[in-house]
py3Dmol code that shows the C-alpha trace and the ligand (Angstrom):
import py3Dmol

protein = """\
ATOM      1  CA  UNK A   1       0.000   0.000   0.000  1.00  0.00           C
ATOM      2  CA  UNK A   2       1.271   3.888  -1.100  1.00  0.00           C
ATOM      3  CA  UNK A   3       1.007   5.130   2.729  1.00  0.00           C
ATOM      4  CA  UNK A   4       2.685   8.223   1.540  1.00  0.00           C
ATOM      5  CA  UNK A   5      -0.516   9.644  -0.446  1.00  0.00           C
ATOM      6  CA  UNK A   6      -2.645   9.107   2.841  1.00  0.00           C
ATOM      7  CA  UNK A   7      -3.224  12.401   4.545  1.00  0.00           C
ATOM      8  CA  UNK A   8      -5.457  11.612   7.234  1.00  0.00           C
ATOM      9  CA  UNK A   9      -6.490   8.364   8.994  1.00  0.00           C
ATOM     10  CA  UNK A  10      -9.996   7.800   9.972  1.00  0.00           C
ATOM     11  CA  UNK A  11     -10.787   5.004  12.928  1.00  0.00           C
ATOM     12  CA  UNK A  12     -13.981   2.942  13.924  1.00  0.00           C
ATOM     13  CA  UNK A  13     -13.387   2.626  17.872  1.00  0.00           C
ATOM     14  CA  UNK A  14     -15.030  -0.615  18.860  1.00  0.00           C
ATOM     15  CA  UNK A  15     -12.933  -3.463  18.470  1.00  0.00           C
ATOM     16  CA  UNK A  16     -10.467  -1.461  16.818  1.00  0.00           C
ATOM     17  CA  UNK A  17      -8.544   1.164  19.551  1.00  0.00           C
ATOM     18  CA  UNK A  18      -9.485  -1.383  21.918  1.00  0.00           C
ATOM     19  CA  UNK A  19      -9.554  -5.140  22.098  1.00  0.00           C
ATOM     20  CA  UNK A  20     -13.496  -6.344  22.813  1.00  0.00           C
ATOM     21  CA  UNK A  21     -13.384  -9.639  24.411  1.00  0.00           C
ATOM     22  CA  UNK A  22     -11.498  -8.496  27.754  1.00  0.00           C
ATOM     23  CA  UNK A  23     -14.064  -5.697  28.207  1.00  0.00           C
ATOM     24  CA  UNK A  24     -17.217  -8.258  27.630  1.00  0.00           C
ATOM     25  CA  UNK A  25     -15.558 -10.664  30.024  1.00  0.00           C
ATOM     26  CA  UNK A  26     -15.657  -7.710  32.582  1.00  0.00           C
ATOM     27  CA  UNK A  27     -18.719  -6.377  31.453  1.00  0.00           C
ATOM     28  CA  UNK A  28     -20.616  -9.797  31.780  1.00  0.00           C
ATOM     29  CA  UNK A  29     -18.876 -10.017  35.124  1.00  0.00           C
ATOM     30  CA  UNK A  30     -20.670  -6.757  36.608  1.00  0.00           C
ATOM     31  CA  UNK A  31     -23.923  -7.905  34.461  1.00  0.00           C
ATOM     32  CA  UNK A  32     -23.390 -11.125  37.006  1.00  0.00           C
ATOM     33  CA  UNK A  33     -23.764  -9.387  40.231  1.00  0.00           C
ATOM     34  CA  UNK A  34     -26.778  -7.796  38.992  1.00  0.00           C
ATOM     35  CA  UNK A  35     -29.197  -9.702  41.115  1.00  0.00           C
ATOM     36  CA  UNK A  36     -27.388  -8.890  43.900  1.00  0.00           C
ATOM     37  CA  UNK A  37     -27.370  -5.346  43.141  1.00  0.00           C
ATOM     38  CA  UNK A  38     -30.656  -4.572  42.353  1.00  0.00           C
ATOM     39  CA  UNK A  39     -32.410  -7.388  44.824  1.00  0.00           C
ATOM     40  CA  UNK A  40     -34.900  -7.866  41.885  1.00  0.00           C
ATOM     41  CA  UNK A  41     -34.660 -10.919  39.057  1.00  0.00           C
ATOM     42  CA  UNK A  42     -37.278  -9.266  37.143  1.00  0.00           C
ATOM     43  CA  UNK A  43     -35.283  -6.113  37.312  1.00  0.00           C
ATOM     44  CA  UNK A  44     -32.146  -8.191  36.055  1.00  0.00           C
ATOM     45  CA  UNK A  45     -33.815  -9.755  33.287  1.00  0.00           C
ATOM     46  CA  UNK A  46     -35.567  -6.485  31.942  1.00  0.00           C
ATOM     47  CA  UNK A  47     -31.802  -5.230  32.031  1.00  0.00           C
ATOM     48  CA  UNK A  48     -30.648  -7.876  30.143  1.00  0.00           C
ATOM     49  CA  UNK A  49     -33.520  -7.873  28.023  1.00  0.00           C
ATOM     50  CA  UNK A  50     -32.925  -4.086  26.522  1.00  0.00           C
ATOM     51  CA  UNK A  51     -28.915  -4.677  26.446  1.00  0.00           C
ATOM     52  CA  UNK A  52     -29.931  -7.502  24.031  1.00  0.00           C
ATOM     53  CA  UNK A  53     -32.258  -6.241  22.350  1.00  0.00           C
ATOM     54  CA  UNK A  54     -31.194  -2.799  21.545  1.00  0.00           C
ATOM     55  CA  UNK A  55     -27.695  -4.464  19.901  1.00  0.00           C
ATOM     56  CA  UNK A  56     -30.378  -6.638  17.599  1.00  0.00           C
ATOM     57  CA  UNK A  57     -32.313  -3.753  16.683  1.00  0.00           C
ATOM     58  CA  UNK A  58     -28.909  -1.550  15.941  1.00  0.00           C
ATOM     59  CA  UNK A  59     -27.413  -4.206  13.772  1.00  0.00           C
ATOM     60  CA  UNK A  60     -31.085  -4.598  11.752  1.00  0.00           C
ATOM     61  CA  UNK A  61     -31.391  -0.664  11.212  1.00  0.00           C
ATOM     62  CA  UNK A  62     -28.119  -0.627   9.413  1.00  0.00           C
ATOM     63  CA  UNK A  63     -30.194  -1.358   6.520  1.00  0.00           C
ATOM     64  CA  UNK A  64     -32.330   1.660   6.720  1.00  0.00           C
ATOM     65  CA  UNK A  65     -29.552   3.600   5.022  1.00  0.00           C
ATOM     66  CA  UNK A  66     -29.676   7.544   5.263  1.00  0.00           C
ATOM     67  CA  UNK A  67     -33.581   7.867   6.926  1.00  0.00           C
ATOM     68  CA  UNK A  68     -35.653  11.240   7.116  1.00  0.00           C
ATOM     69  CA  UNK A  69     -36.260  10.143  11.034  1.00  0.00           C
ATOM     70  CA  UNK A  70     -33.808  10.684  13.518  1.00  0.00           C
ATOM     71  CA  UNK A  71     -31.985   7.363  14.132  1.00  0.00           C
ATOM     72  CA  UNK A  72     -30.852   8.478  17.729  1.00  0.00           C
ATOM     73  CA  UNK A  73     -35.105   8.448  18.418  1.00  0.00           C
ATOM     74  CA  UNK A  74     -35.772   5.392  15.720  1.00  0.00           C
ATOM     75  CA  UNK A  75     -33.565   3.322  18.138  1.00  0.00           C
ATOM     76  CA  UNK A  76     -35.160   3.760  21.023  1.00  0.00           C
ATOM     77  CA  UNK A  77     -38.520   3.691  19.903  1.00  0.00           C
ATOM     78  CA  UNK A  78     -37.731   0.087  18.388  1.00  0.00           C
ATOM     79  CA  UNK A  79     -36.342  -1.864  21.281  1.00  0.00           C
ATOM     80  CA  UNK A  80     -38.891  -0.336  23.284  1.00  0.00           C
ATOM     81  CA  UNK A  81     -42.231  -2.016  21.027  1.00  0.00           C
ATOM     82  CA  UNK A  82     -40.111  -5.199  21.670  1.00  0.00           C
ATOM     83  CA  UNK A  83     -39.379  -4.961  24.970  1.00  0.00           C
ATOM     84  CA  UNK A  84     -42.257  -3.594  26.394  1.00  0.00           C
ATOM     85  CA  UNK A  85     -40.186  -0.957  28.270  1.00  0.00           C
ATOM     86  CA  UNK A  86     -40.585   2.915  27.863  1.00  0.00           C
ATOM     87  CA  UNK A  87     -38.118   4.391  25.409  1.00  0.00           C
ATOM     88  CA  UNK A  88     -36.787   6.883  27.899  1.00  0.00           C
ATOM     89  CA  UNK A  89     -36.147   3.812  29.667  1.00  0.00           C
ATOM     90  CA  UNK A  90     -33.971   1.780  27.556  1.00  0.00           C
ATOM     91  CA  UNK A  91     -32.306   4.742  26.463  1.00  0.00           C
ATOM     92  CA  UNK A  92     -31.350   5.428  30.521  1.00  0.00           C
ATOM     93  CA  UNK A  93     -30.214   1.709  30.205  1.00  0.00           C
ATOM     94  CA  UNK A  94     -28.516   1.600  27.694  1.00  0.00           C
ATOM     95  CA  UNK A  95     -26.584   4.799  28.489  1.00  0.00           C
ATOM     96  CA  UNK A  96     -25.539   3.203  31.384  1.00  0.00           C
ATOM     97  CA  UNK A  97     -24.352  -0.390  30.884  1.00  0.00           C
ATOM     98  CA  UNK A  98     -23.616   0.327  27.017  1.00  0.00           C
ATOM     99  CA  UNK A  99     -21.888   3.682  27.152  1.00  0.00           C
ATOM    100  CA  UNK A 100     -20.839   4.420  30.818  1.00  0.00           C
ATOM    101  CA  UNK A 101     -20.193   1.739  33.127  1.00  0.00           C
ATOM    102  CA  UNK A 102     -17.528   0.545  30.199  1.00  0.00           C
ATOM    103  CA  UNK A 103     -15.633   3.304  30.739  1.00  0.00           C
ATOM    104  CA  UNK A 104     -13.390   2.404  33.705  1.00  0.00           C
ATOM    105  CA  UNK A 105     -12.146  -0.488  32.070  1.00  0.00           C
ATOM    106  CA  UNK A 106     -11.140   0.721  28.640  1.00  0.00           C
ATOM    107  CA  UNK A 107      -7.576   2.168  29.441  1.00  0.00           C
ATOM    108  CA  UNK A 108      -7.014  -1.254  30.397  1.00  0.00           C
ATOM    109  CA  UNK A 109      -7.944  -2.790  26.648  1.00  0.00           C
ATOM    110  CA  UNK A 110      -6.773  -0.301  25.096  1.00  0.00           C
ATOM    111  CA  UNK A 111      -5.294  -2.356  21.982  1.00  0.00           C
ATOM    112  CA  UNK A 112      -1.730  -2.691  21.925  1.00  0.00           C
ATOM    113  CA  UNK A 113       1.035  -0.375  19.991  1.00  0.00           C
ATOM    114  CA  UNK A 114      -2.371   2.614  19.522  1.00  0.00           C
ATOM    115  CA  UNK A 115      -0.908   5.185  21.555  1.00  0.00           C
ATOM    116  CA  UNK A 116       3.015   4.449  19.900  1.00  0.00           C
ATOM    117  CA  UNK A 117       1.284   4.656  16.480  1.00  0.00           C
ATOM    118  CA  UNK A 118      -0.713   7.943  16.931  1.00  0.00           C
ATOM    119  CA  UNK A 119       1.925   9.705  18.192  1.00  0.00           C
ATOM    120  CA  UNK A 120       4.083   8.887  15.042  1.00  0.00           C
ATOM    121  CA  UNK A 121       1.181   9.550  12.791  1.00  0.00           C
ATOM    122  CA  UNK A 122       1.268  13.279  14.489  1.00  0.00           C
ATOM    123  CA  UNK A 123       4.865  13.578  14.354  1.00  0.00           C
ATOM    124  CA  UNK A 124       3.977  13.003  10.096  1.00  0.00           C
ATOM    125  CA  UNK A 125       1.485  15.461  10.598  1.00  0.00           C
ATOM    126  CA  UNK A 126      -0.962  12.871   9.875  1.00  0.00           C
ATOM    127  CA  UNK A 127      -4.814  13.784  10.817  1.00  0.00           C
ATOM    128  CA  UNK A 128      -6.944  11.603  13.027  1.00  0.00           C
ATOM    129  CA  UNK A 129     -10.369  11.001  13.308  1.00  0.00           C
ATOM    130  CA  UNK A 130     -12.690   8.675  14.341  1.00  0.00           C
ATOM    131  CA  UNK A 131     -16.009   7.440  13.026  1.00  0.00           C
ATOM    132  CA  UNK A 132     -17.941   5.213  15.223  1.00  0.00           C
ATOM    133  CA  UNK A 133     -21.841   4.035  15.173  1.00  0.00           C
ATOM    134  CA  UNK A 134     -21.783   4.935  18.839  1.00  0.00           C
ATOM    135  CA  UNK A 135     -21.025   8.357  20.653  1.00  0.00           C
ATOM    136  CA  UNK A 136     -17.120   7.856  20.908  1.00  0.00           C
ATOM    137  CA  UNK A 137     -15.582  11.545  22.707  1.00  0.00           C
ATOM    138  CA  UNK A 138     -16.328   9.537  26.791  1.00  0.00           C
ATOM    139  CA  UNK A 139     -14.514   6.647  25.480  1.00  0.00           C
ATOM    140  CA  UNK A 140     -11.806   8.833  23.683  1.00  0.00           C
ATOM    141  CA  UNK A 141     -11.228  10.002  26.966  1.00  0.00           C
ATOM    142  CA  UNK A 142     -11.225   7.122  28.904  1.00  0.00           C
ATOM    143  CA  UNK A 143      -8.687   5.535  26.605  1.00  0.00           C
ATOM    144  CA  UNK A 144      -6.161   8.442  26.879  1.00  0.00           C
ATOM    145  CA  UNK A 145      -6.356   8.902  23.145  1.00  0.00           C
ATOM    146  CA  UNK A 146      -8.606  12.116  22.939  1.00  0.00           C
ATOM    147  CA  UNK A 147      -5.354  14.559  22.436  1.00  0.00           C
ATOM    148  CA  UNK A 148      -4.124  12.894  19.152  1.00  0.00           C
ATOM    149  CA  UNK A 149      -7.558  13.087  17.492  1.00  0.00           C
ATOM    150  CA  UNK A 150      -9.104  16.103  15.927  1.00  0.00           C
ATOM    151  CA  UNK A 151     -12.135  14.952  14.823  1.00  0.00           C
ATOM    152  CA  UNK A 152     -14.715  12.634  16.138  1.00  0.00           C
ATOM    153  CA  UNK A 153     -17.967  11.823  14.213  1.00  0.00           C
ATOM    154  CA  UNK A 154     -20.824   9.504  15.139  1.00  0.00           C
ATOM    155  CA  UNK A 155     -23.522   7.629  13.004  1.00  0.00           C
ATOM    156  CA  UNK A 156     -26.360   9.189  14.965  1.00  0.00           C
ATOM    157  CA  UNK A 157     -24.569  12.976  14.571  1.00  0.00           C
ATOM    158  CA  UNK A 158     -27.401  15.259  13.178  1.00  0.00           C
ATOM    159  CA  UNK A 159     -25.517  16.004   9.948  1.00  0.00           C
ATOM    160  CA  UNK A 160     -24.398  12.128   9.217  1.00  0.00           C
ATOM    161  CA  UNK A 161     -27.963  10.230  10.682  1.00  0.00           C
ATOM    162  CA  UNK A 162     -26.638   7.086   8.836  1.00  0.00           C
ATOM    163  CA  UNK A 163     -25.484   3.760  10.426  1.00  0.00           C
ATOM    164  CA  UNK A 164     -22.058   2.234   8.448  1.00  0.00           C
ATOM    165  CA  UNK A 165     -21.991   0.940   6.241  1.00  0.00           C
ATOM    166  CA  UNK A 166     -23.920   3.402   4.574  1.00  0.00           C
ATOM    167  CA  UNK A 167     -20.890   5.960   3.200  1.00  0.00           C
ATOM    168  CA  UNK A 168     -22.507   8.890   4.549  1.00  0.00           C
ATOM    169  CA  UNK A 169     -20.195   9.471   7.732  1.00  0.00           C
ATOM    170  CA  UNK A 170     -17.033   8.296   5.949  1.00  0.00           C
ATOM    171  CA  UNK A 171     -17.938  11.381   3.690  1.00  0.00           C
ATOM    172  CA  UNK A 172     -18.959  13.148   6.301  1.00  0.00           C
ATOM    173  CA  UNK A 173     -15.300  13.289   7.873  1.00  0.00           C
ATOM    174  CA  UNK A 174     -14.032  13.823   4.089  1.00  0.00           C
ATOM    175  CA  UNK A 175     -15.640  17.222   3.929  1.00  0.00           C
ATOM    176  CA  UNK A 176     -14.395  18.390   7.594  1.00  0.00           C
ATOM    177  CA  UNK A 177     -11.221  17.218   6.473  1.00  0.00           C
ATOM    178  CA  UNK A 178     -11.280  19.126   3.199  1.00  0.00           C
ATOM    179  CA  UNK A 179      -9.651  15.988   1.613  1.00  0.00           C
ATOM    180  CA  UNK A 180     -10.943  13.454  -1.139  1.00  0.00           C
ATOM    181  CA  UNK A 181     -11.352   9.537   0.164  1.00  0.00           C
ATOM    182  CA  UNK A 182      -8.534   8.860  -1.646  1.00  0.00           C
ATOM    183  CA  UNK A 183      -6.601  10.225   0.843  1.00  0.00           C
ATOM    184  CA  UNK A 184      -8.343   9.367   3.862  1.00  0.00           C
ATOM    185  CA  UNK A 185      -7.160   6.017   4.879  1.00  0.00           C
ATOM    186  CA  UNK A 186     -10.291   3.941   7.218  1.00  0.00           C
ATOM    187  CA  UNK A 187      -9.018   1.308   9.659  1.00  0.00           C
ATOM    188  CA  UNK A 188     -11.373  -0.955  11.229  1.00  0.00           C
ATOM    189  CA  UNK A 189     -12.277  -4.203  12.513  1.00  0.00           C
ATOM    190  CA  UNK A 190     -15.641  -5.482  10.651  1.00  0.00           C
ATOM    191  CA  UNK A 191     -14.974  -6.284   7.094  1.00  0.00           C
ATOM    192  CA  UNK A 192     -18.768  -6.176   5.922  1.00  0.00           C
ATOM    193  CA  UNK A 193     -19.877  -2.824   7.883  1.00  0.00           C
ATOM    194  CA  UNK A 194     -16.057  -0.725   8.449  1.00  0.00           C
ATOM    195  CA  UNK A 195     -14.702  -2.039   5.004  1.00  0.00           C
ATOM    196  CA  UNK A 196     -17.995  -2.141   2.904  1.00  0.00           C
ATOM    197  CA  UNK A 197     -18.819   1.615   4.039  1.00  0.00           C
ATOM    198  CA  UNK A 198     -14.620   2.908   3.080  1.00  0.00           C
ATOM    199  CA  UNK A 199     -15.302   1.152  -0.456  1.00  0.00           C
ATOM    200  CA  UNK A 200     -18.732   2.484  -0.944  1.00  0.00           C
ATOM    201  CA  UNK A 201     -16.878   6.272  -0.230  1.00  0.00           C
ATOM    202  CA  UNK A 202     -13.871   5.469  -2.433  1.00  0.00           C
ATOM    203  CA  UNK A 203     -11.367   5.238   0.602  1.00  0.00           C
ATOM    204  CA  UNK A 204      -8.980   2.584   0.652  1.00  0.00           C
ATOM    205  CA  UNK A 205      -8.986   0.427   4.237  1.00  0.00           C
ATOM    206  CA  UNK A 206      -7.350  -1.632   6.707  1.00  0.00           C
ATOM    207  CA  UNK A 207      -8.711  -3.830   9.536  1.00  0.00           C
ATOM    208  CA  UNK A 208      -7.349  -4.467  12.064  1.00  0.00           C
ATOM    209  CA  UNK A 209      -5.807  -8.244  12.305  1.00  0.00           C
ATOM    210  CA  UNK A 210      -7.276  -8.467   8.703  1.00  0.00           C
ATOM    211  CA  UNK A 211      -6.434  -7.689   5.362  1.00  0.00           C
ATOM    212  CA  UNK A 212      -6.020  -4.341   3.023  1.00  0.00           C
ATOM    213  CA  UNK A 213      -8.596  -3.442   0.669  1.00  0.00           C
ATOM    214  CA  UNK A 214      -7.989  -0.721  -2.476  1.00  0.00           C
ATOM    215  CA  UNK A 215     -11.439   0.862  -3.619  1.00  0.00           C
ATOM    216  CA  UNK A 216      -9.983   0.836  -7.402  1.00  0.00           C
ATOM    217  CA  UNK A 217      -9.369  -2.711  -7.352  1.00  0.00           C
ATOM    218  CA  UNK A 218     -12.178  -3.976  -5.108  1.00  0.00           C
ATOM    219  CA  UNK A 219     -10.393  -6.746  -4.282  1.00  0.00           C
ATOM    220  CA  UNK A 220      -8.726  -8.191  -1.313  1.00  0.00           C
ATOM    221  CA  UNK A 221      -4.747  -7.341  -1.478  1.00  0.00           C
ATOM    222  CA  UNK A 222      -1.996  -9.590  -0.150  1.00  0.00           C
ATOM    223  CA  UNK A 223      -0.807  -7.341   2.210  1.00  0.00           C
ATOM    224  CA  UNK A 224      -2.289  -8.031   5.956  1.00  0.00           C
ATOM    225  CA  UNK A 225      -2.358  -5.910   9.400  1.00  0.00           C
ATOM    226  CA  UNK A 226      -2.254  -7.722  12.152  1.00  0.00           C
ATOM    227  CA  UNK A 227      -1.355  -4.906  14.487  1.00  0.00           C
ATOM    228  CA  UNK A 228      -0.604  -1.072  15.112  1.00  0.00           C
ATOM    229  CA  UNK A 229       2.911  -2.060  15.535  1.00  0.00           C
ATOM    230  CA  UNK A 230       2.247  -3.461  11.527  1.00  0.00           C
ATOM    231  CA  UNK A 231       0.239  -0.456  10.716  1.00  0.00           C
ATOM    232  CA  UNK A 232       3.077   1.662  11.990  1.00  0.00           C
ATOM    233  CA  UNK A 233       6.039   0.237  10.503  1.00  0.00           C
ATOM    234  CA  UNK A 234       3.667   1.075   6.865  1.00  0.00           C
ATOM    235  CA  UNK A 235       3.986   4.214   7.659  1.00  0.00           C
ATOM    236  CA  UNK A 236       7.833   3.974   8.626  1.00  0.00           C
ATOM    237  CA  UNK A 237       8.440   2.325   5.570  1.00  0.00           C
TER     238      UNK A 237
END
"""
ligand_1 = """\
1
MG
Mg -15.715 -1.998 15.395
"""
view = py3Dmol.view(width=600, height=400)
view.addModel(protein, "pdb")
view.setStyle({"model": 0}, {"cartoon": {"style": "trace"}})
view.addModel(ligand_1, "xyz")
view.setStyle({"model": 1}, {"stick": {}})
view.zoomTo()
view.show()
């Protein structure tokens, strides 16, 4: 891959700045003490219930594209028909056990070589951004990356309203950036929504731990990432 044409770098954050199966381990493990917690079963399970729930319904309205409704709202409304549980409700829920209680254990999964790697990237003058289907600035912060990135855009952001991998947000960053997708390179770690989306807005990708994709070609390259420290030494190279 011709790093030296890429001007800015664009990151999804789940999965990708940090590594997801420690933090559903620890997750699950507070999810565990639950009944003890709350005193209540039924209280548990309704928890449980929206958690699950509201990740269905995200995944399903990826397919709604670039709606005229709000998607933050949409959301909400949806996993409350199915739950039975006011919308204000899940969203207070899922706010809490999907956004903050997370928090204090990110630093510690914070994926390995990210902090070496952004730092060099600003020493090139390299922008950063990051484009995530959930509201990414708290977990920014809680990862200690927030100072190396300029610009942080989420699917549900007024101007974007578009769940990946619809190409709308990668575009979105694109016009902050003043820069064409060429030159925007998107690392991320789900092939069909983080590497379909980069295609679909003419950026060439990475993911993380998988493989490089050029939009011209459309085909999978040789060339794999398995790491920041890999991603890096692209960029020393
Ligand atoms: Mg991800």
């Amino acid at each position: 891959m011709d790093i030296s044409k890429v001007r800015a770098i664009l990151f999804d954050l789940d999965g990708t700045l940090y590594y997801q199966p420690p933090l559903r381990m620890l997750m699950g493990f507070e999810l565990s003490t639950l009944p003890l917690t709350m005193g209540s079963l039924a209280k548990t399970r309704s928890v449980l219930e929206v958690i699950k729930q509201f990740r269905t319904i995200r995944e399903e309205l990826r397919h709604l594209g670039n709606p005229s409704e709000c998607l933050k709202e949409i959301q909400y409304q949806q996993a409350s028909k199915v739950v039975g549980v006011k919308a204000e409700e899940v969203k207070r829920i899922v706010e809490e056990w999907m956004y903050h209680r997370p928090l204090k254990y990110l630093k510690w999964c914070r994926r390995m070589g990210a902090i070496s790697f952004f730092t060099e990237a600003q020493r090139r003058g390299i922008k950063i951004g990051v484009f995530s289907d959930y509201p990414a600035q708290e977990k920014l912060e809680a990862l200690e990356l927030e100072s190396f990135v300029q610009l942080v855009l989420c699917a549900t952001d007024k101007e974007i309203n578009a769940f990946k991998p619809h190409p709308r947000g990668f575009l979105r960053a694109c016009e902050c950036w003043g820069l064409p997708p060429q030159e925007v390179l998107y690392v991320g770690d789900r092939p069909e929504v983080d590497g379909k989306g980069a295609l679909a807005a003419g950026m060439p990708c990475m993911m993380v731990g998988g493989t490089f994709q050029r939009p011209s070609q459309g085909s999978v390259s040789e060339e794999n990432i398995s790491s920041f420290r890999g991603l890096q030494q692209l960029l020393s190279s």
